[in-house]
N, C-alpha and C positions, 0 to 999 in steps of 0.2 A: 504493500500500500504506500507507503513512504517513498519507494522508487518511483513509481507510479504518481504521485504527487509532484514530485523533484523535479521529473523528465517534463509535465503538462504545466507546472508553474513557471517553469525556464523554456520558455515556446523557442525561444532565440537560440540558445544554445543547444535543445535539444535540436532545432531543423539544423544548425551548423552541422554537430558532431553527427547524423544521417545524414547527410548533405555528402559529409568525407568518405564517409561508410560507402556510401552509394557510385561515386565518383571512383574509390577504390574498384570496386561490382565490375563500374562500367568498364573499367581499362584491363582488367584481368578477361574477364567474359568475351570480351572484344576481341582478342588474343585467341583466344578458346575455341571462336566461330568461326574467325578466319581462318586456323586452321583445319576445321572442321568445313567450311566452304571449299577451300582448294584440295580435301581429300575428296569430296563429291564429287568436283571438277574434273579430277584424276580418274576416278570410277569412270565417270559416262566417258572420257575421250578413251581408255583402255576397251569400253564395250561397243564405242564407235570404230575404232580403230583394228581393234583384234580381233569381237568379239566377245560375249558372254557367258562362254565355257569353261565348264572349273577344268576340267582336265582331260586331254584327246590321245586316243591309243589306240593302236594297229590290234584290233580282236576278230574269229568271227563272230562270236555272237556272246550277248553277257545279260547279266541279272538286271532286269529294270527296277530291283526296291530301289527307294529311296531316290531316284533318275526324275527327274521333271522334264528331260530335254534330251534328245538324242538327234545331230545332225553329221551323215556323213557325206564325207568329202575325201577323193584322192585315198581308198581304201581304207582311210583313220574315220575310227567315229569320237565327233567331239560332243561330251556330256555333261550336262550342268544337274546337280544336285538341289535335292531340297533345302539340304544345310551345307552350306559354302564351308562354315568351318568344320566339316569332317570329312574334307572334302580325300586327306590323304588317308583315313582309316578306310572310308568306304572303297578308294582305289584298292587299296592293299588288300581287304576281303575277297573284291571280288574276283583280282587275279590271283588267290590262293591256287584256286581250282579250276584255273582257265589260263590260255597260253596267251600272254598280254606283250606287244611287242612295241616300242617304240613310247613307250610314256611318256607324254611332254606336259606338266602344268600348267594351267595362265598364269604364272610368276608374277607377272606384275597385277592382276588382277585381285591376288591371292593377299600380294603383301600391303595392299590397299585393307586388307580387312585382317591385317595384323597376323597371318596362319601362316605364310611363304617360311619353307626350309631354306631359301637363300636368302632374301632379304626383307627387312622387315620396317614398310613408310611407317605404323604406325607407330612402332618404337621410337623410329627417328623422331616422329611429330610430335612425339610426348616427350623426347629428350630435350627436341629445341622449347616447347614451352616450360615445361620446368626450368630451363638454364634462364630465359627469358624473364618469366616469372620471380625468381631466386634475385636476379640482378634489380627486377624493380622494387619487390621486396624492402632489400635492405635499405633503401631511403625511405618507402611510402611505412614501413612499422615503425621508426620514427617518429614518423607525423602524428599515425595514428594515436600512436602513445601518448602524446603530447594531447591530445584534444581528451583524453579519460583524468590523464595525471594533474592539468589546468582546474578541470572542476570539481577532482579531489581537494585540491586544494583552495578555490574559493569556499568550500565545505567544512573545513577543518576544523572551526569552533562548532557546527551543528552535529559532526562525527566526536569531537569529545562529549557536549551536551549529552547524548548517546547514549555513550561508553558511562558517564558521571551516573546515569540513572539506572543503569545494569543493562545496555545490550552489551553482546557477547564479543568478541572482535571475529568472530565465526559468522555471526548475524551483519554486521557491517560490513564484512568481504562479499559475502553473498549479497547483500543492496546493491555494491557496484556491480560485482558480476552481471546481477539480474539488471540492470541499467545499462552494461554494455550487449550482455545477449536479444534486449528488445531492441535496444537503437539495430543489431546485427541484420535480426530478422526482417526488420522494415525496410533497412539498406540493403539488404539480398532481394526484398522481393521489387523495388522498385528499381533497383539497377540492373535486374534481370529485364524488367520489361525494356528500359531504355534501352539497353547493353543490343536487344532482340533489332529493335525497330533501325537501330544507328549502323548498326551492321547491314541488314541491310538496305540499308540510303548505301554506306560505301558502296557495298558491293554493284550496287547497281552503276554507279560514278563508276566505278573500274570496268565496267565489262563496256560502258560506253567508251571509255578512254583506251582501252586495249581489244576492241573489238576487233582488230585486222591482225592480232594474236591468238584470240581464243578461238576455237572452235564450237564452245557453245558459252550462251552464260555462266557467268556466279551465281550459281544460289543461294540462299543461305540455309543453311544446313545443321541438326544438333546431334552430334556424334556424344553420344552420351559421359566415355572418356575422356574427350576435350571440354568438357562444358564441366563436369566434375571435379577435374584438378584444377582448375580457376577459384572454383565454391572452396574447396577444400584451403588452399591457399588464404582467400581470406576470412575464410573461420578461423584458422590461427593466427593470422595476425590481430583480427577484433579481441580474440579472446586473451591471447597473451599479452595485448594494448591492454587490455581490460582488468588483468590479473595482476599483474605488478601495480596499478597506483591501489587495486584493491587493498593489497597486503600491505603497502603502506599506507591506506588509510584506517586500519583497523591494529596497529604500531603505533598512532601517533598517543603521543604524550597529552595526556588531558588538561594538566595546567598550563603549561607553553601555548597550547594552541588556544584555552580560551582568551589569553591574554594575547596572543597574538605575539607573540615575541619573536624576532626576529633578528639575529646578531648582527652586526655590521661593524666592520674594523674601520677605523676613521684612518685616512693615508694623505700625507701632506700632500695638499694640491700643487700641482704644478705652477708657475708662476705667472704664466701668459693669462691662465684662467680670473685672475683678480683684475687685471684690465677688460673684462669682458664687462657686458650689460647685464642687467640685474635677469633678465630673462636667459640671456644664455649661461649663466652661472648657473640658475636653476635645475635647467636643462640637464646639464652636467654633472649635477650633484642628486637628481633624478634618476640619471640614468647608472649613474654608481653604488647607487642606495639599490635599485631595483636588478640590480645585473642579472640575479638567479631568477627570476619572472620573467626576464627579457632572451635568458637565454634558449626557451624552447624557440621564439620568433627566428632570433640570428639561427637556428640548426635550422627551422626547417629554411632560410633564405639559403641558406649553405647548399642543401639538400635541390634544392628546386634549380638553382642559378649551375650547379655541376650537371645535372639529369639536362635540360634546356642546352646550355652553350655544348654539351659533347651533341649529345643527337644535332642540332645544329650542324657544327662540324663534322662528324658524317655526310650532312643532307649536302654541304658545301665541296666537301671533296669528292663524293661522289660525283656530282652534277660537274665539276671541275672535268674531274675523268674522263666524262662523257664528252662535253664542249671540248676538252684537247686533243685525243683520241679516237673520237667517232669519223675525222675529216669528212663530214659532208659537208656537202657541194652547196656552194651558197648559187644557185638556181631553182626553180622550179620543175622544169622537164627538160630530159634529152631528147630529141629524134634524129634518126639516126637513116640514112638511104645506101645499103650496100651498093657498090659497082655505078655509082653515079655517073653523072656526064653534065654539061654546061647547061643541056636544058630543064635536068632534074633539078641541075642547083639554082635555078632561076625561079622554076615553082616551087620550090619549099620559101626559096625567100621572101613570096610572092604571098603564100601563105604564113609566115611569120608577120612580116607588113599587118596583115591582113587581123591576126590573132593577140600580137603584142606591140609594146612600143620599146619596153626592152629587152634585147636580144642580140645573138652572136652566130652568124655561121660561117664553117669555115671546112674546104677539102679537108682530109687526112689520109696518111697514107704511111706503111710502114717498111724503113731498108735497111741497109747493112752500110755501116761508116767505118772510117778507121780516124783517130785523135792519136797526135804524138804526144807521149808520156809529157814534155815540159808543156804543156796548153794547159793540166790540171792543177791547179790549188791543191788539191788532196789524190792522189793517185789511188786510193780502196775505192773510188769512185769511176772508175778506169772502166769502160762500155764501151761496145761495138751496135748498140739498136739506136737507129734514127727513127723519131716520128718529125715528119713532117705536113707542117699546117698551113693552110692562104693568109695572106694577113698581108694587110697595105704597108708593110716595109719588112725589109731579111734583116733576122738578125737571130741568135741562139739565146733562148732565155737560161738564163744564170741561174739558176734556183733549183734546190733540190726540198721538198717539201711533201713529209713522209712520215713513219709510225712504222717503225721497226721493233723485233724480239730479241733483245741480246742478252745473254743469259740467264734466261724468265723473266728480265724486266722489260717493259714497252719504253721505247724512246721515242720522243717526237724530234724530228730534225727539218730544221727551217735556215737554210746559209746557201751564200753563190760556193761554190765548188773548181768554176772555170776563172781565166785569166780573164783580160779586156777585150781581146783579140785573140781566134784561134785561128786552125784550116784543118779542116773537114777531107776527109776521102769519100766522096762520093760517084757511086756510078765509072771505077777505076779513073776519077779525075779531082784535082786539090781545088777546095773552093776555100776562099779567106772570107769570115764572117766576123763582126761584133758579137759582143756578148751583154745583153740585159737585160736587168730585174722588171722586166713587165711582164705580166701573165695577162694575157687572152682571157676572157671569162668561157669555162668550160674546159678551159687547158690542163685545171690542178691536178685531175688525175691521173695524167702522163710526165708530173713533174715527179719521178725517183731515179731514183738510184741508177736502175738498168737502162735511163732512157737519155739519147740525148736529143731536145725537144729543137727544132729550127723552123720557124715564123720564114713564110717565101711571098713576094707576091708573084711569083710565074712558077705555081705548083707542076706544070706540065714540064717544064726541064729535068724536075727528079722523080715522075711517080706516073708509071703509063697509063696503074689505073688506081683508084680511089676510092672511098666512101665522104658522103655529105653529112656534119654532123650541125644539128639546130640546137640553140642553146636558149631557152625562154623561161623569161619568169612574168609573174601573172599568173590571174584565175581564169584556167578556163575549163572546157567539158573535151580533154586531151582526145581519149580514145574517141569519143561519137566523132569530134573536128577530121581527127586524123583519118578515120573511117569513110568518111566521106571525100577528104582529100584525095587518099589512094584509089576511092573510086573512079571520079570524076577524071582524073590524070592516070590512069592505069598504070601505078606503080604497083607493084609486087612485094618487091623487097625490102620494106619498109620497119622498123625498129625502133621502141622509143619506151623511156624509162622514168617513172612519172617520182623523179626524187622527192617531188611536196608532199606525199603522200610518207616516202621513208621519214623523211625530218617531221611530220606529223606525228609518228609513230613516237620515235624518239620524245619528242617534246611531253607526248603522252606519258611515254615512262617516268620522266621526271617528274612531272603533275602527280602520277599517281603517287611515287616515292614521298614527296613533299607530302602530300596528303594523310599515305597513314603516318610518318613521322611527327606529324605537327599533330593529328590528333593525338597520338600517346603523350606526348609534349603537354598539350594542351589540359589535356586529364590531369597528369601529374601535377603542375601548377597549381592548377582549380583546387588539388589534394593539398596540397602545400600552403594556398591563400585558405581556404577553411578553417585551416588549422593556427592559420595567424590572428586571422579575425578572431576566433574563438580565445586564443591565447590574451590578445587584447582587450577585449571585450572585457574580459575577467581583472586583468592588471588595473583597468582604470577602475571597475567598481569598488575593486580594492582597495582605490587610494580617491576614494570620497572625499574622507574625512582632510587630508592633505591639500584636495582643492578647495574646501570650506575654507582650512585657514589661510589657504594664501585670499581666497577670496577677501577673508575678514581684514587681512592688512591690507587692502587697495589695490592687488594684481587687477587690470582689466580686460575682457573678453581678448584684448586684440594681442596684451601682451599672453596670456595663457595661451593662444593659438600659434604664436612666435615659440613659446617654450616648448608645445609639443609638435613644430616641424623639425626643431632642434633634434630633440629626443628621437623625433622617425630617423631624421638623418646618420644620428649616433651611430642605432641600430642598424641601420642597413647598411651603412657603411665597414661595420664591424663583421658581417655575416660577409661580404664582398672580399673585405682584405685575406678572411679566411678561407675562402673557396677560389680564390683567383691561383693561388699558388697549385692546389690541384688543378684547374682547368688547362693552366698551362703546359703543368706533366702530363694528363690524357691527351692535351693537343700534339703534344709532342712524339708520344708512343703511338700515336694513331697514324701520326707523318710518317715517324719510323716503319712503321707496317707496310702503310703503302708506297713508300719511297721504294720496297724490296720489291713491287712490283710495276707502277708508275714513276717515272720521273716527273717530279713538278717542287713548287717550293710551298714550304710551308705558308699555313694559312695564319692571322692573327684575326680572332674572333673580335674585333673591338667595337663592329656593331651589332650582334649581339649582347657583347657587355653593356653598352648604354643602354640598349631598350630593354633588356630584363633589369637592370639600376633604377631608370626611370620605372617602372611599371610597379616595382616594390616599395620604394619612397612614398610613391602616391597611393599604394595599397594600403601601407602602414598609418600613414599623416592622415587619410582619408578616413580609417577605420577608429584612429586614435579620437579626432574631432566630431566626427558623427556619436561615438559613447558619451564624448564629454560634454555632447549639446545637451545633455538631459538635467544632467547639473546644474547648467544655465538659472535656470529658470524656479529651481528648488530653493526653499528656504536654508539660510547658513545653518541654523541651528536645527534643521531637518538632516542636513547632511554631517554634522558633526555627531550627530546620535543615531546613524543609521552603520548599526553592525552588521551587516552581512550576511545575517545568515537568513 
């Protein structure tokens, strides 16, 4: 009854601390479905792809118990069972007593439902959520701890009161408990329903954004395993949050806590601080007095500001990877005309006109050169393949521009290679050309290593025959244009590569990546601000009586609101200095990591670091003044005799 009271007379802190509860649900569960989504996913393309058969064998003829499906092909009959997972007892019965030749399982079918003797997704899927789960854990029990331990402690004269009149310290353990198991239950069942509906919203977003990947939808799906060890997970963290401030609240000392006593070692102030104004002295002497109150706030900024700037960097180096590494083609579409001629290349251009305004086309053709050793900059670049392109003046473009594997790590290499001036062996004849850094749009992907690239404009002296390459950017309806094109002009040979659709694709990955990153991001925060507010909430009630007196000496509204931006500032600055020296070690091993497989230079998170700065300052300052506007407007001698419990 007493929990039951406590929980509906504190409507504020009760919806906070389920608010956390719930928020935790969602980001576990979350995890749970997805991967319980992409093993459904996996199911139907294994039954699109292979087929539905648990296991196919050369027999003539076998036992139909337990068989729901028999289809043969190619002398094997393939059989699916009523129960998938007895799938290898019932093989092995049945060829006891029958000559079974050729057994092949659906392996992959098999290890989707966790049965496969070679290998097993669903092991895998429960080892990655566990590890997953484990790593988000260790900061969100934290928090949660922190939102039970806060209102033990606003409690602490109502728990001696208690204890003074004969409850048992058995009977006050169990109040909390019984306080964290209902906030648990509410949290479970409403962050079950959100956790359901939000999953699938993603899901749905991803199958739009990677539809020219999947072969069918996501849907969302509850694999009863995945959905179990999410629950399971935060039942013990609610309940272990819940269990330790229990036992210390049924420890605490009855006389200290009615009085409220609180040690505090006095330490010579620093001496800059007596130049200060009477509010930021305050401030200072606030925030020194209150340290152990303040310090669940600074863990969880600690907690929240490392989880946010690493995922971050992840999202940043990733998407880095991709943007240095993917080299695609800054165009929209190739077309391409094998075996061209002067009137083919007149109607494509005619059709380009026609389709874009910007655009490039140009012959190409591919031969054999010879380059004397001193013409090279770098001689490991030393080639014998010419491509040769049209282009309104000759010259050899300088650039080698490329994404190589050397020693398992990817290099990107962007440098001229040749002299100023070379001579070419062409067609058993020496030609002297220039060398320069201008690239043709559409040219990049013949600018390696093996190629040496030369810009002509009388392609008919070195190339008898050729292909016409179109280079456009712009929206248009590629295949219908081009379709009718080759109609119309009865070309045949015709080729084209529609790269806005690749770089669509791409762009989509990262969309999606950012997406679910920023929602676990996102959760976690929302867990971590919960649990500030809540921390706060409690800190200022508790120092009622302390705003009364400053009231009574003359503090006013504007100066109290200067003393507690001060105080936000203190704190958050102090959860910052602490957490930046970690962020910078994980930035750093994260570099280290991918430097063994990407070459790039490390990243410095620094906008990150402001906007999670800025976001908790104003969390903190905003949660601190919204408590203390109640104050306001209370009588001094209301708040000076208002104990707390």
């Amino acid at each position: 009854m007493l929990t039951l009271k406590y929980l509906t007379k504190n409507k504020k802190r009760t919806f906070i601390t389920i608010s956390g509860i719930t928020l935790v649900t969602i980001l576990f569960l979350c995890i749970g479905l997805f991967f319980s989504s992409i093993r459904e996913y996996m199911i139907k393309d294994v039954i699109k792809n292979k087929g539905n058969y648990h296991v196919s064998v050369k027999v003539d003829d076998i036992d139909k118990k337990h068989i729901t499906k028999i289809e043969t092909k190619e002398g094997k009959k393939y059989i699916t069972y009523d129960n998938i997972k007895q799938t290898y007892k019932y093989t092995e019965n049945k060829c006891k007593n029958q000559k079974c030749e050729e057994i092949s399982y659906n392996d992959n079918l098999l290890s989707l439902y966790g049965i496969s003797n070679k290998e097993n997704m669903i092991d895998m899927f429960k080892n990655l959520i566990i590890i997953i789960l484990t790593i988000l854990s260790l900061g969100i029990a934290v928090i949660i701890y922190n939102s039970f331990s806060i209102s033990v402690t606003q409690r602490k004269k109502q728990f001696s009161l208690l204890k003074s009149v004969g409850m048992t310290q058995k009977r006050i353990r169990n109040m909390v408990l019984l306080e964290g198991l209902i906030t648990l239950i509410c949290g479970l069942f409403i962050g079950f329903i959100i956790s359901a509906n939000l999953m699938f919203i993603i899901l749905r977003i991803i199958s739009s954004l990677l539809s020219e990947l999947f072969t069918n939808n996501l849907t969302l799906s509850f694999y009863p395993s995945f959905v179990l060890i999410p629950l399971i997970f935060v039942i013990i963290i609610v309940l272990v949050s819940a269990y330790l401030p229990a036992k210390k609240a049924s420890n605490l000392n009855i006389i200290d806590s009615i009085r409220n006593n609180e040690k505090f070692t006095y330490k010579k102030e620093p001496k800059f601080i007596k130049k200060l104004s009477v509010t930021k002295r305050l401030a200072y002497y606030n925030y020194k007095r209150c340290k152990k109150k303040y310090r669940p706030i600074i863990l969880c900024i600690f907690i929240s500001v490392i989880i946010y700037t690493t995922f971050s960097l992840y999202l940043n180096y990733g998407i880095k990877s991709i943007n240095d590494f993917s080299n695609l083609p800054k165009y929209d579409y190739e077309v391409t005309i094998i075996n061209s001629n002067e009137n083919k290349y007149k109607l494509l251009e005619n059709y380009a006109i026609d389709n874009s305004n910007n655009y490039n086309i140009f012959n190409i053709c591919q031969l054999k050169t010879k380059v004397k050793d001193e013409n090279y900059l770098d001689e490991k670049y030393k080639n014998n393949n010419l491509i040769v392109i049209s282009g309104k003046e000759n010259y050899i473009i300088n650039r080698i521009k490329q994404t190589e594997t050397k020693k398992e790590k990817m290099i990107k290499i962007d440098k001229p290679y040749l002299k100023n001036e070379i001579t070419l062996t062409i067609n058993n004849m020496e030609h002297q050309f220039k060398t320069k850094n201008k690239i043709p749009l559409g040219t990049e992907n013949y600018l390696t290593k093996e190629n040496i690239v030369l810009v002509t404009k009388n392609i008919d002296k070195y190339c008898k025959s050729y292909n016409t390459s179109l280079i456009l950017k712009g929206n248009i309806d590629l295949q219908k244009s081009l379709k009718n094109f080759s109609k119309e002009n009865n070309i045949q040979n015709i080729e084209y590569v529609d790269v806005k659709k690749a770089n669509k694709l791409t762009k989509n990955i990262i969309m999606t990546i950012k997406i679910v990153l920023y929602i676990v991001t996102l959760l976690v925060l929302l867990i971590g601000i919960s649990s500030i507010v809540n921390t706060i909430w409690t800190s200022i009630n508790l120092r009622s009586k302390e705003f009364a007196c400053l009231k009574s000496v003359g503090l006013t509204k504007k100066q109290m609101r200067e003393m507690l931006i001060i105080e936000s500032f203190y704190i958050v600055i102090k959860g910052f200095l602490l957490s930046l020296p970690f962020v910078f070690i994980i930035n750093y091993l994260l570099y280290e990591s991918l430097k063994k497989v990407f070459e790039m230079e490390i990243l410095i998170p620094y906008k990150e670091i402001l906007i999670i700065f800025i976001t908790f300052l104003l969390i903190v300052y905003l949660t601190m003044l919204i408590t203390h506007k109640k104050f306001n407007n209370n009588k001094i001698i209301n708040m000076l005799t208002n104990d707390n419990i």
